[in-house]
Legacy VTK file of the C-alpha trace (Angstrom):
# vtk DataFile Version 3.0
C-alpha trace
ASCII
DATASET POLYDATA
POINTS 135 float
-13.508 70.055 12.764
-13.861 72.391 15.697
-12.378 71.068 18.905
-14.714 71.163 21.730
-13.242 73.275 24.690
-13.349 72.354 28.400
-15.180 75.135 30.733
-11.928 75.159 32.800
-9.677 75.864 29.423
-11.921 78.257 27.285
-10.482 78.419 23.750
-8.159 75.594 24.439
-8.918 72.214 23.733
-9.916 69.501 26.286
-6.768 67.778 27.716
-7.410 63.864 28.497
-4.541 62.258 30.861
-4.688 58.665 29.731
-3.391 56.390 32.941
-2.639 52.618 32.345
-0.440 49.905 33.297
2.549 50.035 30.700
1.540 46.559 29.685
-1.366 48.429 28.566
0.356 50.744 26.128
-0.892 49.654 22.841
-4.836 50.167 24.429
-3.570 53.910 25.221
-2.264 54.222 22.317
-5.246 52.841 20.792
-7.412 55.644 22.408
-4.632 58.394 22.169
-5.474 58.184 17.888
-9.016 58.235 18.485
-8.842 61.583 21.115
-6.827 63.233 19.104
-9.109 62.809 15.993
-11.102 63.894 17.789
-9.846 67.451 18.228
-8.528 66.553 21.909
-5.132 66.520 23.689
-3.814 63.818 25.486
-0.912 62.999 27.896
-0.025 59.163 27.629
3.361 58.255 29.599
5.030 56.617 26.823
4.673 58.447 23.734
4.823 62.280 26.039
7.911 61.516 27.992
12.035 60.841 26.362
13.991 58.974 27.702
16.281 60.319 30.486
13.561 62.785 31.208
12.585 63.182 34.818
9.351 60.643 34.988
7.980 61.680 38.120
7.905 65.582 36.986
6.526 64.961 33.364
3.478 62.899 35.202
3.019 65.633 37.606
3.050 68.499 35.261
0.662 66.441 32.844
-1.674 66.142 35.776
-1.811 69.496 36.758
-2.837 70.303 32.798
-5.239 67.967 32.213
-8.935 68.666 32.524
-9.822 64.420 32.466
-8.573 61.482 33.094
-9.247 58.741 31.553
-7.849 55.372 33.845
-7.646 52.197 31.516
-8.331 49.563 34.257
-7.201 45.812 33.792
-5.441 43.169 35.798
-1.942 44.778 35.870
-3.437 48.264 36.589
-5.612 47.307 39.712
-1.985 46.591 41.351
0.123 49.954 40.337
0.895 52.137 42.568
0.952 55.025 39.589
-2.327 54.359 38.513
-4.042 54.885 42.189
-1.489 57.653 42.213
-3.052 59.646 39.446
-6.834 58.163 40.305
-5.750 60.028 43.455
-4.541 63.146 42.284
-7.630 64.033 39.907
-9.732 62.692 42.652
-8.102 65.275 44.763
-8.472 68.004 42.387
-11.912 67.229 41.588
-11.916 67.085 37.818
-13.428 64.623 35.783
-12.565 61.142 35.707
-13.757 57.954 33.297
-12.880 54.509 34.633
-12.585 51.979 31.630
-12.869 48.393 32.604
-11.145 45.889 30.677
-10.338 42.526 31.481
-11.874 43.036 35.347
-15.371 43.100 36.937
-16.614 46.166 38.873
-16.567 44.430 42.278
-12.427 44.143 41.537
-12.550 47.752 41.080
-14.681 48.973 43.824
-12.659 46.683 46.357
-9.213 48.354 45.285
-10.370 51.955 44.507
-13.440 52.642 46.130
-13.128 55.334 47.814
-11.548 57.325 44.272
-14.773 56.022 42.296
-17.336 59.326 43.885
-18.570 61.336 40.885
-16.448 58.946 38.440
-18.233 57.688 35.481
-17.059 53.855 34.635
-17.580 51.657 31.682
-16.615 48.343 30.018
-14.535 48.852 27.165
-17.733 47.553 25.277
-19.104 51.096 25.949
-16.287 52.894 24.626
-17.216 54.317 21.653
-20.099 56.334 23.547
-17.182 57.921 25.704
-15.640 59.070 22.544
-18.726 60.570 20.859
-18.893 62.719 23.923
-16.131 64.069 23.551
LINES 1 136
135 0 1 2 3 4 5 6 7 8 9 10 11 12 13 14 15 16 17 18 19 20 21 22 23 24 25 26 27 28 29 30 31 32 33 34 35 36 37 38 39 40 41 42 43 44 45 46 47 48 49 50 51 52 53 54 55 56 57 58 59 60 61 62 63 64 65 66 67 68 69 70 71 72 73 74 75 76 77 78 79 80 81 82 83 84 85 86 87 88 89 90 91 92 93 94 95 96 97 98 99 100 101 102 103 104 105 106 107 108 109 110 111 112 113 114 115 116 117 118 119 120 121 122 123 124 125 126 127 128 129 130 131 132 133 134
């Protein structure tokens, strides 16, 4: 199989930053496998960072190389302060951003993030399988 590259990364394949809630981490992990088979990179906090590595600068440098991020968003990650963080930063940076509701209705999401969700594409995790054929 022939990975698909991102316009920003010719030749390279597309890098997906995976943010969650670390209650979350089997769902990323979940979606990590299925990236990666499909020819895609992906950053996800607790399989990409040792222990007594430097958290903060692993996250950072992630987010600078990724070309998406993919925000798994569910009770516990509405109220973390890294997840908005990294909403924030690709927001900032203007690169590509799905929004994968799980466990929460839009009108939870728009109240807390609202001003992140411009040009973001959001789905239920019903829908997810259509997010991974696309990529």
């Amino acid at each position: 199989m022939t990975a698909q590259t991102h316009k920003n990364r010719p030749g390279k394949p597309k890098r997906v930053f995976i943010s969650h809630h670390h209650v979350d981490d089997k769902l990323s992990e979940w979606m990590a496998d299925i990236i990666h088979s499909r020819g895609r990179r992906t950053f996800v906090a607790q399989r990409d960072i040792a222990v007594g590595q430097n958290v903060a600068k692993k996250i950072r440098k992630a987010l600078s190389k990724s070309d998406e991020l993919a925000a798994i968003i569910t009770p516990a990650s509405l109220d973390s302060q890294w997840v908005y963080n990294e909403m924030l930063t690709f927001w900032f940076q203007k690169k590509p951003r799905i929004i994968i509701l799980y466990g929460v209705k839009k009108k939870q999401v728009f109240k807390k993030f609202s001003h992140l969700l411009e040009d973001s594409k959001i789905i239920s995790i019903d829908e997810i399988d259509t997010y991974f054929d696309e990529l």
